[in-house]
C-alpha positions in Angstrom: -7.1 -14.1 34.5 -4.1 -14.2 32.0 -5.0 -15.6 28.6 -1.7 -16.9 26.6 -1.7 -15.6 22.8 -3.2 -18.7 21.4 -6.4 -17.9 23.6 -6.5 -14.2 23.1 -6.4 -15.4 19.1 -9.3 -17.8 20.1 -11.2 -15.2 22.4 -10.6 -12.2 19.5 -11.7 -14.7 16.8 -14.8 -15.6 18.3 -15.6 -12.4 19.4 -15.2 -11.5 15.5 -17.2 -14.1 14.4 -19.8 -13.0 17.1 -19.5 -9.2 15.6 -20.1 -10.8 12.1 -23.7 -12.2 13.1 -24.6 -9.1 15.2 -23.7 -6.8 12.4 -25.7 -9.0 9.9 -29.1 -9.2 12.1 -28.5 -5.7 12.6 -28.6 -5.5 8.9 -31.8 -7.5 8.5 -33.6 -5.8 11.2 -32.9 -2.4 8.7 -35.3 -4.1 6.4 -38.1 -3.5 8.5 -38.2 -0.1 8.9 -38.9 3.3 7.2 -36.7 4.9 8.6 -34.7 7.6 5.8 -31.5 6.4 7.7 -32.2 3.0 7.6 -30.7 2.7 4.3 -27.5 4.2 5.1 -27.5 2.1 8.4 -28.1 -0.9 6.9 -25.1 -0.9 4.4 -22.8 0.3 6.7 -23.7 -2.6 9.0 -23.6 -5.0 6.0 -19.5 -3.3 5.8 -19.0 -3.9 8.9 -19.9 -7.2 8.9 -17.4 -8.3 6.1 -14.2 -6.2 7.9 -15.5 -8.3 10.8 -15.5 -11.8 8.6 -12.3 -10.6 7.7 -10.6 -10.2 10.8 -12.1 -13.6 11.7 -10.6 -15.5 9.2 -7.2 -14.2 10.1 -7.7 -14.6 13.4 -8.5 -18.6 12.3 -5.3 -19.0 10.0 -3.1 -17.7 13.1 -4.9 -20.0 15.6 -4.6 -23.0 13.2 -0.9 -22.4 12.5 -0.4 -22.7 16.5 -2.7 -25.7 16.4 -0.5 -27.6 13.8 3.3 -26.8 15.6 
């Protein structure tokens, strides 16, 4: 299956917003434990999380501006 570029935008940007919510109950699952690493873990998910939010919102701005041609 070939995806045009307005649908590998779409795909990527879902996929990021997916990453976001995977990386923040990741996160929260941290919590739980007692685990010395756990700490360090959990912040770097909570990192990851924002680069992800990140890469979703410009992933969003692209696919609106081909929306709105």
């Amino acid at each position: 299956m070939h995806l045009n570029t307005r649908d590998t935008v779409l795909k990527k940007m879902l996929d990021a917003q997916e990453n976001v919510r995977d990386y923040e109950s990741f996160s929260k699952r941290l919590d739980e434990e007692n685990d010395s690493y756990a700490a360090e873990v959990k912040n770097m998910f909570k990192e990851f999380a924002e680069e992800s939010g990140f890469q979703a919102q410009k992933l969003k701005e692209v696919l609106e501006k081909y929306d709105n041609r």
